[in-house]
C-alpha positions as CSV (number, residue, x, y, z in Angstrom):
1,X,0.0,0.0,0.0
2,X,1.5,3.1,-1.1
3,X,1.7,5.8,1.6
4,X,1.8,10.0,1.3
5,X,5.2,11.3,3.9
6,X,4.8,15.0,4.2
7,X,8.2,15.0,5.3
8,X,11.4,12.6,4.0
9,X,14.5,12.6,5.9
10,X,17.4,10.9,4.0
11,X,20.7,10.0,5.9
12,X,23.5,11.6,3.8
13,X,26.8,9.4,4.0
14,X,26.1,5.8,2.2
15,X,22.3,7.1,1.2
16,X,22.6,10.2,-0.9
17,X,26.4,10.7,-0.7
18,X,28.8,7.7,-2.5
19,X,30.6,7.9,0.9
20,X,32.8,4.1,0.1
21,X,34.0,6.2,-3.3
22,X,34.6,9.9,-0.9
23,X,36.3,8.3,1.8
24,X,38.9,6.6,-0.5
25,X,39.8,9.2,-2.9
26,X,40.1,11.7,0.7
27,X,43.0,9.5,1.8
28,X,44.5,9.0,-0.7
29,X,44.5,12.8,-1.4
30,X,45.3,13.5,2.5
31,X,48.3,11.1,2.5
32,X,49.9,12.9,-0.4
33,X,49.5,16.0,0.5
34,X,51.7,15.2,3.5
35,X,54.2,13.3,1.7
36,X,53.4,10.3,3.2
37,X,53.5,7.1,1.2
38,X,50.0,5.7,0.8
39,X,49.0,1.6,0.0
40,X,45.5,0.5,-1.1
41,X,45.2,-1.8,2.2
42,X,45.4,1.9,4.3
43,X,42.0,2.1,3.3
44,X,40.7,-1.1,4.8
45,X,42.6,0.1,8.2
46,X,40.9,3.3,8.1
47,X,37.5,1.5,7.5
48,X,37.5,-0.5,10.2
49,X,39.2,2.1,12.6
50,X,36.5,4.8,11.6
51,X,33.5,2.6,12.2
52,X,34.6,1.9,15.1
53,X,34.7,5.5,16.3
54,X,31.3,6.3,14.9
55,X,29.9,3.4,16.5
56,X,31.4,5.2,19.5
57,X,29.8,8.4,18.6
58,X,26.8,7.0,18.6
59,X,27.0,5.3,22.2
60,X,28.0,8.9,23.1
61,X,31.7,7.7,24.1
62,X,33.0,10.2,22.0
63,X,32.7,13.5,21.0
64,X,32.6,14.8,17.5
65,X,35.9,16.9,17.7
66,X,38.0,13.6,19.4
67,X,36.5,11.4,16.6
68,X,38.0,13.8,14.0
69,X,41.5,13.0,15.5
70,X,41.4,9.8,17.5
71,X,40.8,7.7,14.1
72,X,43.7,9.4,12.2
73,X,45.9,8.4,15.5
74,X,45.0,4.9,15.5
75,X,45.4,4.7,11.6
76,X,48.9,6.0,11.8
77,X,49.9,3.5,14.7
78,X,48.2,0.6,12.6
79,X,50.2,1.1,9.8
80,X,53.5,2.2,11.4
81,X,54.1,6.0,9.8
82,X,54.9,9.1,12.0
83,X,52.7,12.4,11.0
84,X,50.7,14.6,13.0
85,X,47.1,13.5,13.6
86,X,46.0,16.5,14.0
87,X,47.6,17.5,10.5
88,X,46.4,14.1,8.8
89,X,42.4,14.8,9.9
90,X,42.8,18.5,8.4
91,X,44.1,17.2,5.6
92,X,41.4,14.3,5.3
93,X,38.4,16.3,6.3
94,X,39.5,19.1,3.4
95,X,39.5,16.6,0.7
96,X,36.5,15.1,1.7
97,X,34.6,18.3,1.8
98,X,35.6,18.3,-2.2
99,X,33.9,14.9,-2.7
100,X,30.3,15.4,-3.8
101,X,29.6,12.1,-5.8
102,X,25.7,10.8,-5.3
103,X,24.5,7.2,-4.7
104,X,22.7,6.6,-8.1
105,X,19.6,7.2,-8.3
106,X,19.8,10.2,-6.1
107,X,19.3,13.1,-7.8
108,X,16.4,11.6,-10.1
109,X,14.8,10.3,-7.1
110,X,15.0,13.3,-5.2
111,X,14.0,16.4,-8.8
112,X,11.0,13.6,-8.6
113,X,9.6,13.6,-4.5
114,X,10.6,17.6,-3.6
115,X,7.4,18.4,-5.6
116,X,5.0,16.5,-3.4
117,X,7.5,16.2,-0.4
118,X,9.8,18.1,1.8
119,X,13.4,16.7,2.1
120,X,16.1,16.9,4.7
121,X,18.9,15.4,5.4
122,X,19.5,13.7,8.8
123,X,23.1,13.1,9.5
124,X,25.7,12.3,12.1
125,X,28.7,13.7,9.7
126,X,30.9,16.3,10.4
127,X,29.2,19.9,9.7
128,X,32.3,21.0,7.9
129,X,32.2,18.3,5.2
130,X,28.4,17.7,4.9
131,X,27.8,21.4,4.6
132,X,30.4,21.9,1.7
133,X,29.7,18.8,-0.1
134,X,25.7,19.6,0.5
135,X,27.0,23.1,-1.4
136,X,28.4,21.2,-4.3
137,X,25.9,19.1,-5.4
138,X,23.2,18.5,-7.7
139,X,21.0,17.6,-5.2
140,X,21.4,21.6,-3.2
141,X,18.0,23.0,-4.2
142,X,16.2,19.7,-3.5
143,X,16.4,19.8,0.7
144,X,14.5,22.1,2.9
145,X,16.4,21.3,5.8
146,X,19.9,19.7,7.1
147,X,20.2,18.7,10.4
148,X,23.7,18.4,11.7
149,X,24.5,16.3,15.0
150,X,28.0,18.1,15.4
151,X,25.4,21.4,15.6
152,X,22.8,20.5,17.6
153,X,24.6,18.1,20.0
154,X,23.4,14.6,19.7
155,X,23.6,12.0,17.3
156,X,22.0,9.4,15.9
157,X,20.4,7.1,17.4
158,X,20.4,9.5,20.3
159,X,16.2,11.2,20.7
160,X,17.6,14.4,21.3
161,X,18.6,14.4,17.9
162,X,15.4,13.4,16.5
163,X,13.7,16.2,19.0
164,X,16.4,18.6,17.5
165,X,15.2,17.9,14.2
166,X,11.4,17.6,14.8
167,X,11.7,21.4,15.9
168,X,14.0,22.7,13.0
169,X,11.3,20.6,10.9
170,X,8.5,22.5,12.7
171,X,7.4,20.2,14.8
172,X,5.3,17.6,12.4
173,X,3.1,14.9,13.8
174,X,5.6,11.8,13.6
175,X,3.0,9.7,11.3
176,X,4.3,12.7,8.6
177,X,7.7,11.7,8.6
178,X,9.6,8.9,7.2
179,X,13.8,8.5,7.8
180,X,15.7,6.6,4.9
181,X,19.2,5.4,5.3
182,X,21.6,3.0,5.3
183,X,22.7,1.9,9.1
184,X,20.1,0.1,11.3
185,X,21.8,1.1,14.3
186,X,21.9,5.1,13.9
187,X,18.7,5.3,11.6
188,X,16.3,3.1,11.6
189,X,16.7,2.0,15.4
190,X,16.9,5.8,15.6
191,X,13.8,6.1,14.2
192,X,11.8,3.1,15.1
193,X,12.8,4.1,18.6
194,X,11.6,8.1,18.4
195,X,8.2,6.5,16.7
196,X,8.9,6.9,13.1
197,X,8.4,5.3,10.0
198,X,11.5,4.0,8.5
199,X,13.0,2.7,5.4
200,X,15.6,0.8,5.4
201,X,18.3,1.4,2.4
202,X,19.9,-1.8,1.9
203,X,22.0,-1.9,-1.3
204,X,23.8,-5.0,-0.5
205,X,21.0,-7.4,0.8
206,X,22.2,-8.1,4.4
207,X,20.1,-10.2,6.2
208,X,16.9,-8.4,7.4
209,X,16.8,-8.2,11.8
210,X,14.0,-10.3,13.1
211,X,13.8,-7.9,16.0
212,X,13.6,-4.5,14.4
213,X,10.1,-3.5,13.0
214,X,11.4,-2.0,9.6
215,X,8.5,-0.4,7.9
216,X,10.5,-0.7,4.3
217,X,13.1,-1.7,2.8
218,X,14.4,-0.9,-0.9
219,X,17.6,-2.1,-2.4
220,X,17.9,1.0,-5.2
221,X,16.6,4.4,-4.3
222,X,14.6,4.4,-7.4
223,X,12.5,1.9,-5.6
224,X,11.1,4.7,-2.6
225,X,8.5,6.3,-6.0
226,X,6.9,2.5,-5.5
227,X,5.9,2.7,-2.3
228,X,5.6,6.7,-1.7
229,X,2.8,8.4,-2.9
């Protein structure tokens, strides 16, 4: 049964943003730029350090401004080369700021819903990359509002930052709004938590959680104009 959302809220990194293609070309970019030498497995390192830190983030463990550093320290340790971390995450988080490829499907997806919908985008990312790379896109003129957890304090899965963006969005009954994205921990536990419709975006078919009541789930973004109306 298709269903009317007044509001969408898309997660940006690994939703709308080709974050796996970002993330790569940034370190790369951030390695040379300090004369460091740079191998294709640094990338897998990195990976795995910086999910971990997010994952962090999201418990609250962390804090946005440690996370910016504390990955680049551990990824220097793990592969044995001496550079300031400090230097390294300025470095990273300047290139990545540049990177404003889209998941496909994004942009026709979006030009399609903003005339029947209002968009935002709901992220945990850092406001200095998500605002630039927001900037750079195609996909600029399509979203009413971004909501930022660096800005208003709290992340995802975290209520407060649901309650943040319930008031930026104007306060909407919760039955208006439906979150898209990518990670069941930080959106759609998020949301399913805070009372909201979700949809899960699950490119690469991992198995569905028996526990988590998922009101959709698409495999392509072009798949959300089958079950919105």
């Amino acid at each position: 049964m298709r269903k009317h959302y007044p509001w969408l809220w898309f997660d940006a990194d690994g939703t709308l943003f080709d974050f796996n293609r970002a993330e790569g070309v940034a370190l790369e970019k951030a390695f040379r730029s300090l004369n460091l030498p740079f191998e294709a497995g640094y990338l897998n390192h990195y990976r795995q350090i910086n999910q971990q830190v997010w994952q962090a983030l999201e418990r609250q463990e962390i804090t946005p401004e440690a996370l910016k550093v504390r990955r680049f320290e551990l990824l220097l340790e793990a592969v044995q080369l001496t550079c300031s971390s400090n230097q390294m995450s300025a470095a990273y988080l300047e290139q990545l700021a540049l990177c404003a490829d889209l998941i496909d499907g994004a942009y026709d997806v979006l030009r399609t819903l903003q005339g029947t919908c209002r968009i935002a985008i709901v992220t945990n990312g850092l406001q200095a990359v998500q605002r630039s790379r927001l900037a750079r896109s195609s996909i600029r003129d399509f979203i009413t509002e971004l909501i930022i957890s660096e800005e208003v304090g709290a992340a995802k899965p975290n209520p407060d930052f649901f309650a943040a963006a319930f008031a930026r969005a104007g306060h909407p009954a919760k039955g208006e709004v439906l979150i898209i994205g990518d990670s069941l921990t930080s959106d759609i536990q998020g949301g399913v938590d805070y009372g909201l419709d979700t949809c899960w975006y699950n490119p690469t078919a991992d198995p569905r959680p028996d526990s988590l009541p998922i009101t959709y789930e698409i495999a392509r973004l072009g798949e959300l104009l089958d079950v919105l109306d």
